[in-house]
PAKEMI-468291 format. One line per 5 residues: their letters; for each residue x, y, z of C-alpha. Coordinates in steps of 0.5 Angstrom, whole numbers, plus 500, padded with zeros to 3 digits. Example, Ala and Ser with C-alpha at 12.3 -4.5 7.8 and 13.67 -1.06 7.14 Angstrom:
BEGIN
as> 525,491,516; 527,498,514
REM end
This chain:
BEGIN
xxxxx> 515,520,517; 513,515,522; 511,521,527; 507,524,521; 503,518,520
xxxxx> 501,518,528; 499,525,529; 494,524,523; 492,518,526; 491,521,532
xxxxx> 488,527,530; 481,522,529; 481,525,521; 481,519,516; 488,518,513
xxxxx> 488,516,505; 493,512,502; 494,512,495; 499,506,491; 505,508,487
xxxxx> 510,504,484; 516,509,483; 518,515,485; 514,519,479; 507,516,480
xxxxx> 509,517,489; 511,524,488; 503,525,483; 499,521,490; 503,527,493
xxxxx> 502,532,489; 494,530,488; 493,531,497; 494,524,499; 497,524,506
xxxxx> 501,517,505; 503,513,499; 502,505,499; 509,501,496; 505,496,493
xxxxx> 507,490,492; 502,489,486; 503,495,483; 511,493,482; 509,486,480
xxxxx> 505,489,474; 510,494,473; 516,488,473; 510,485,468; 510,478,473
xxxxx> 504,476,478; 504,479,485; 506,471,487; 512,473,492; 516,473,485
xxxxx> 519,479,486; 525,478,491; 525,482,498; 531,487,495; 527,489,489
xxxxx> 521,491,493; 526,495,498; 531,499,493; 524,502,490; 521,503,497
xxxxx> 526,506,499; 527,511,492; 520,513,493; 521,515,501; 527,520,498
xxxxx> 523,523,493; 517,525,497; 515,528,504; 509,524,505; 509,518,510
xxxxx> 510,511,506; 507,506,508; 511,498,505; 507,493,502; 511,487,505
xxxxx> 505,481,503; 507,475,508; 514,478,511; 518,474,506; 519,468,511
xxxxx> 519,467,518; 519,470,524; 526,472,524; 526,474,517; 520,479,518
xxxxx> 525,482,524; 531,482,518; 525,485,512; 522,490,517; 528,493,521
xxxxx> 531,494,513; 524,498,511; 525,502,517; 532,504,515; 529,507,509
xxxxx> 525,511,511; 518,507,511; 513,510,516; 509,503,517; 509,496,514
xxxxx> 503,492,512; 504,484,513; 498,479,512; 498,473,514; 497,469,509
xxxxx> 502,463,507; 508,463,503; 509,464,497; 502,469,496; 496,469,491
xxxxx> 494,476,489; 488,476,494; 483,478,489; 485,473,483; 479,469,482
xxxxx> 481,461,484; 488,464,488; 491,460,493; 488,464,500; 491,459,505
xxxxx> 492,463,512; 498,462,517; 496,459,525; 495,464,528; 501,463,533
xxxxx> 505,464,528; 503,470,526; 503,473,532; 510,472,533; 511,476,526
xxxxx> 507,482,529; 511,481,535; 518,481,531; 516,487,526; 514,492,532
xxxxx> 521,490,537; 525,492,529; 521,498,528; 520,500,534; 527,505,534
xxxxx> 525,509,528; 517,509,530; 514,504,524; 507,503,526; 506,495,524
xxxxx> 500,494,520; 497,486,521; 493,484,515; 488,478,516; 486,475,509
xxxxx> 480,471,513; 475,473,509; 479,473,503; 480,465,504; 472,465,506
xxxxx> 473,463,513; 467,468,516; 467,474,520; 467,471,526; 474,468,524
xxxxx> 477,475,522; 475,478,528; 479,473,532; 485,474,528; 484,481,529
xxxxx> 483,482,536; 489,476,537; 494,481,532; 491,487,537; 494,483,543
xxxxx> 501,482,540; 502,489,539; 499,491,531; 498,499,531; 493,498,526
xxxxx> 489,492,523; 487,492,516; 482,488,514; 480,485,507; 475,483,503
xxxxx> 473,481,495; 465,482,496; 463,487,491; 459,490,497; 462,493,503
xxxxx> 457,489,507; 462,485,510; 467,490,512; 461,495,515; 459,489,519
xxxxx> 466,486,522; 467,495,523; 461,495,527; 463,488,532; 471,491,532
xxxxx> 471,492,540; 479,492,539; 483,497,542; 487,500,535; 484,502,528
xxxxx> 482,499,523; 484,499,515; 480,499,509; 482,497,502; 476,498,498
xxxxx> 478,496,491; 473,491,490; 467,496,493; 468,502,491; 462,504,492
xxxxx> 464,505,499; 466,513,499; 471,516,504; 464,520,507; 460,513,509
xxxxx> 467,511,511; 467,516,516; 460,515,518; 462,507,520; 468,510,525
xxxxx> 474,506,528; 477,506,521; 484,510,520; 487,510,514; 483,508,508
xxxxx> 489,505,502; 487,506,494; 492,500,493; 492,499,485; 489,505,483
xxxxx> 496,509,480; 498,502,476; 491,501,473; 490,509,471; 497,509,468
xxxxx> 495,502,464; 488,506,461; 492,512,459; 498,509,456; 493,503,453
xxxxx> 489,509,449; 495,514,447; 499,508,444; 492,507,440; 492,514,437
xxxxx> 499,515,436; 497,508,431; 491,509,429; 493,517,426; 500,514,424
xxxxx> 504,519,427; 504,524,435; 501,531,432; 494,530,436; 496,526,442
xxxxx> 501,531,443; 496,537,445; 493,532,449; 498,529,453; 503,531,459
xxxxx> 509,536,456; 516,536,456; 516,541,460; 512,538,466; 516,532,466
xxxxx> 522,537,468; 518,540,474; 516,533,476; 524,531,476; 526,538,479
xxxxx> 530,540,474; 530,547,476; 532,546,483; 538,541,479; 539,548,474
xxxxx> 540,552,480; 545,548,484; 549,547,478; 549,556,479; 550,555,486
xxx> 556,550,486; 559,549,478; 565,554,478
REM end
């Protein structure tokens, strides 16, 4: 899975990551095209029904993490926030995700317990810069016999503390051995991160996630160069809200199913989607 990511990578083409909270919304991202799938911390939180505030404990996040990689082909990518403590903690979490098949890790340096980084008024605090580097530097040694890129988050310019600053952060989590930054930013214009792509003089990829500036597209992202892996990271969630939000609503408003019925995903799909024929075949293979 890991090598899979690589060579993506390495082939120069932009890598498109979309978010999933299970299995079943993993194996649509897939089915879509999308060559990895994001195990979103903020997506699972939603689905649980609690903010995305470190609430949800290590193992919850794991178990689903390591359902999705059972299910689909396609490189996961975990969505660890801080790391869940220390830089020994970072070494135990990152070594459990390798197990479970995640091709890459994501940790960003913000305190813990995180705010959500788009929550308006959100607690954006950011760890020291040592500290995060000794993170990086325990995620790379626990991932590195099964091949996990470590992904380093800075949330500088979510906490408002300028380019200059996130591009120190970048280069320092570059140095301690990150595969790829991922650099984020809450502006409703991708102004930001074309200027910090354009000034990124590092050695390794950069990563995007554009869910407050939508207006940058996969076609201008590729014209900015050095970024590798742009990441949809709330889209499943948020899409399966608005379909349920509007066929809940008919099945009220008409007082029954009979029209949101033709509308709707059938029976039938559902069972393809959980492979109920290949489970059928096997039952005509082994069950005697």
């Amino acid at each position: 899975m890991a090598n899979a990511l690589k060579e993506k990578i390495a082939a120069g083409r932009l890598v498109t990551v979309m978010s999933a909270h299970n299995p079943l919304s993993a194996r649509l991202a897939e089915e879509a095209g999308f060559d990895g799938i994001w195990a979103s911390g903020f997506e699972l939180s939603a689905a649980y029904g609690v903010p995305d505030a470190s609430l949800l404990s290590m193992t919850q996040h794991l178990d689903m993490t390591r359902a999705i990689c059972e299910q689909v082909a396609a490189p996961v990518v975990a969505d660890l926030d801080t790391g869940y403590g220390n830089a020994i903690n970072v070494g135990h979490v990152v070594g459990a995700y390798a197990r479970a098949g995640a091709a890459a890790v994501v940790i960003e340096d913000k305190t813990f317990p995180k705010d959500t980084s788009l929550l308006a008024g959100g607690r954006q605090e950011l760890v020291r810069v040592g500290e995060f580097e000794g993170k990086i530097e325990a995620a790379v040694a626990a991932g590195k016999d099964r091949s996990v890129l470590v992904i380093a988050r800075t949330e500088a310019l979510i906490a408002d503390l300028g380019l200059d600053e996130a591009l120190r952060r970048g280069r320092a989590y570059a140095e301690a051995g990150a595969d790829l930054i991922l650099i984020h930013s809450k502006k409703k214009t991708p102004d930001e991160i074309v200027a910090f792509t354009e000034r990124w003089d590092g050695t390794v990829p950069l990563v995007i996630v554009p869910t407050a500036y939508p207006a940058l597209t996969e076609a201008k992202v590729r014209t900015l160069g050095k970024i590798a892996i742009v990441i949809y990271a709330n889209h499943a969630v948020r899409a399966a809200v608005t379909a349920m939000r509007k066929v809940f609503a008919e099945i009220r408003r008409d007082g029954g199913i009979d029209k949101v019925d033709k509308e709707i995903a059938s029976v039938e799909d559902i069972f393809d989607l959980q492979r109920v024929g290949a489970m059928k075949a096997a039952e005509k293979k082994y069950l005697r």
